[in-house]
FIFIVO-720798 format. One record per residue (C-alpha): x, z, y; residue in one letter. Coordinates in pm, whole numbers, plus 50000, padded with zeros to 5 digits. Layout:
BEGIN
XZYa;...
! end
This chain:
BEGIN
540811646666354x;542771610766295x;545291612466074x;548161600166171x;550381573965975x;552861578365766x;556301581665970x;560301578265897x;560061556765586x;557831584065359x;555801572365063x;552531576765130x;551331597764817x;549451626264780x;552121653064851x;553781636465135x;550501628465304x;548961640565649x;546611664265519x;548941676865254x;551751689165505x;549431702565729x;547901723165430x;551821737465317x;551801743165750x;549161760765746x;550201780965409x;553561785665543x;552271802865896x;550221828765653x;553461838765491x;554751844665785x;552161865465905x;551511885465598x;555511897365641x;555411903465977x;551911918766046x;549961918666383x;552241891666599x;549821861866484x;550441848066846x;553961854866860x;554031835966492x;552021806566655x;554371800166908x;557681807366746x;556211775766511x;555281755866823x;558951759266929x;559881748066526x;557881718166580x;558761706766960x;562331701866783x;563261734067027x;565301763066989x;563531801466998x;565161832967176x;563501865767057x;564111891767314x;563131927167217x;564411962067175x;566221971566794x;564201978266479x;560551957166583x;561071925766361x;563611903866530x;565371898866263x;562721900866020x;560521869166213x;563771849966226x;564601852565843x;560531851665751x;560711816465942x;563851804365753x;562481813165385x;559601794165443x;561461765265581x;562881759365252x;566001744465489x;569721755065455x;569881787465664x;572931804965791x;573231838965937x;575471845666180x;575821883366309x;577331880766716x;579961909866762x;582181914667075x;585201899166876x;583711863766723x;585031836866783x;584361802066867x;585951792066546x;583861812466329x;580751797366455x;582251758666445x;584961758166214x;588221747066207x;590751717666148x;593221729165859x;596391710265809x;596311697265443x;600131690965360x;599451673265064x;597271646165232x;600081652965519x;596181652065764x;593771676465895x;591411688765727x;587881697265893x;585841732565712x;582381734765883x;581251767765991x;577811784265970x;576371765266255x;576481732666035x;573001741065877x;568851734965916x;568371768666021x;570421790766214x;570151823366319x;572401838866598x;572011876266543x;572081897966865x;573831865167072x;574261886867353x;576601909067173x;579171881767144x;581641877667463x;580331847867718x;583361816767539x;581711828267239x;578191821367340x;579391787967514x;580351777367164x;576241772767066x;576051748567405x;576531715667292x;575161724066912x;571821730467075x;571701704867326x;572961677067147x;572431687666764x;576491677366770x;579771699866821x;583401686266937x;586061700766755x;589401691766885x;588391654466994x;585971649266671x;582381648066675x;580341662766413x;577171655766359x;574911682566281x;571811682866034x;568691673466100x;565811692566175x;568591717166372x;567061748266459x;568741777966644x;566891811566655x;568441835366847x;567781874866909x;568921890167217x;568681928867331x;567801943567610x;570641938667841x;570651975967913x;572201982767576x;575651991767529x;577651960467465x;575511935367564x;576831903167750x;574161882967989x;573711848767841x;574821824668135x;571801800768287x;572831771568104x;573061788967791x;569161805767841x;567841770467969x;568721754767549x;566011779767479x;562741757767401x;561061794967426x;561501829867474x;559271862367290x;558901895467274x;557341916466988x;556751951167111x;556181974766901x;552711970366670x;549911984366710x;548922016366530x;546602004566260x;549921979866177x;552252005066204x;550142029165971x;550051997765759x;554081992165771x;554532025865676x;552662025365358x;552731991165266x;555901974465025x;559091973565233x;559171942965447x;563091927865276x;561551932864957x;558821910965027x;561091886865224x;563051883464899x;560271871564664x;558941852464926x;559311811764835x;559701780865060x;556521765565189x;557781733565391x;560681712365293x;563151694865569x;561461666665521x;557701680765605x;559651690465914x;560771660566050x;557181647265961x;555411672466128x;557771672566500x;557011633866461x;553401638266420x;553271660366712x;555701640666925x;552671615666929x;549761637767063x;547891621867378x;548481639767696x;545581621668004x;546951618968295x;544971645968430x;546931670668254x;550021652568377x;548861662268702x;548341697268608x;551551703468457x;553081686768783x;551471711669012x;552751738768803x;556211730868828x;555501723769222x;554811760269279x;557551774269033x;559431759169300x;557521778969585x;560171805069676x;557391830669689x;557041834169349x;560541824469187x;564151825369354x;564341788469204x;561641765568985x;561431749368677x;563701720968645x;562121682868534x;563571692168226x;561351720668150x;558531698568242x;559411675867920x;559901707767732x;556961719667839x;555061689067702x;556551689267372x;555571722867336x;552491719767416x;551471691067222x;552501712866918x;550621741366982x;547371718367071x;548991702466671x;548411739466531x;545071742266720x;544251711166500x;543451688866804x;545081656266816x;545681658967221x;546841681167447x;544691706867641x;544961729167940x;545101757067676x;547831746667555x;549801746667855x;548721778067978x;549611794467627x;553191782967593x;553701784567958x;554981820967966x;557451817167700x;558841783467862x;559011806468195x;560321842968121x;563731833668032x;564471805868301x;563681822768600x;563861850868810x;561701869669045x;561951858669427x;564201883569649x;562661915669748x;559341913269476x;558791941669262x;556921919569007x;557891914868677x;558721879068580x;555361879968360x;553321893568625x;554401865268845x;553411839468585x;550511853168514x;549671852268906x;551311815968895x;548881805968610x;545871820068789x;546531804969125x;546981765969010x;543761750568926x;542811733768596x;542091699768574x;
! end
């Protein structure tokens, strides 16, 4: 595989080289694996997303290792990481921050909140009332938030993972279409197998191995690494492929309305970093077809009067549009 040059002003030594960060990728995608055991694919992607410079939305019941992927993926980071736990009476405030007048200084004062920070996670978002979920818009879309008539830049990488229950579930909010549509992808966990299971139940408790568990990556092997993947060759025959999939999203037989061009660029950048953790250095129809799903569940909805599921009719969509 090439390696690709050194980017955003690095020294080129032995640490900060090509083959260096992809060895501290690779060692950080074990850790996460070895904490949250048998969701190697769900692991794979929720990097992909990392890497795309996306944002991740992990749907799934209570008690299967939302929370526990989410935090596993911050540790290794080595990033500044905020928590912030989404109840029916946060505020906008207590995500952003606020201006305090400073009488002293006779000016306002600005106090960050936990959104200003590398990693974020947005515990059960849907639990939080729809003005307080609007409050994540323009953080995740423009890595920015306006706080009465100030901009604030936010740091950088800036990466939002949010879990999200089963809208069923007492006191549980739907996230709006704009909201779901800042989500690079959505997964589900399910519960594990039983061979994992049996293993979970005997093995060390999984928050005592979170807390021993060290950083892997820095910020810095971050940025490195969505750059790297940013550059990945895409023929034009794939083009072409990924166009006719976003054609018949749009076919009203399968989805009340398609992907937008928007998802199309999303759905590049994700795939070129899964074909990154596939060590190719250019995108495949693999790829697409792997992240595909994820990039789908969450932004549409099944046409009128279908009983298929949203992943059936993916699946179906997949299977129907031909490969280059």
């Amino acid at each position: 595989m090439t390696t690709a040059p050194t980017t955003l002003g690095v020294t080129d030594s032995p640490a900060n080289s090509d083959e260096a960060r992809r060895a501290r990728l690779a060692e950080a995608i074990g850790t996460v694996n070895g904490i949250l055991l048998g969701k190697e694919r769900q692991v794979q992607l929720a990097f992909s997303c990392l890497l795309a410079r996306g944002h991740l939305l992990i749907e799934d019941l209570p008690g299967v290792g939302k929370t526990t992927l989410a935090h596993a993926l911050a540790t290794v980071l080595g990033a500044d990481y905020q928590r912030i736990q989404f109840t029916s009476d946060l505020m906008p405030a207590d995500i952003l921050g606020v201006s305090i007048y400073r009488r002293d200084k006779e000016a306002f004062e600005f106090h960050p909140g936990p959104i200003f920070a590398d990693v974020v996670l947005a515990d059960e978002v849907n639990r939080a009332t729809p003005k307080t979920q609007s409050a994540l818009l323009e953080a995740m879309a423009e890595g920015q938030v306006t706080i009465e008539g100030s901009t604030h830049a936010l740091p950088d990488p800036f990466f939002v993972i949010a879990t999200q229950n089963p809208l069923d579930l007492v006191g549980t909010y739907p996230l709006p279409d704009s909201q779901l549509d800042r989500f690079l992808l959505s997964i589900s966990l399910g519960f594990p197998d039983p061979e994992v299971e049996r293993e979970l139940l005997v093995s060390e408790d999984r928050s005592r191995v979170l807390a021993r568990t060290a950083p892997v990556l820095s910020p810095r092997d971050v940025l490195d690494l969505q750059e790297t993947c940013a550059q990945l060759h895409v023929s034009d025959a794939l083009l072409a492929y990924v166009q006719a999939l976003l054609a018949e999203t749009r076919n009203s037989r399968w989805f009340d309305i398609g992907l937008s061009p928007r998802a199309g660029l999303a759905l590049l950048r994700c795939a070129r970093a899964h074909a990154f953790l596939e060590q190719r250095d250019f995108v495949a129809p693999e790829d697409i077809k792997a992240v595909f799903p994820g990039l789908a569940r969450h932004r549409m909805t099944v046409s009128h009067g279908l009983e298929a599921s949203v992943e059936d009719q993916v699946d179906g969509l997949l299977a129907q549009v031909a490969l280059p």
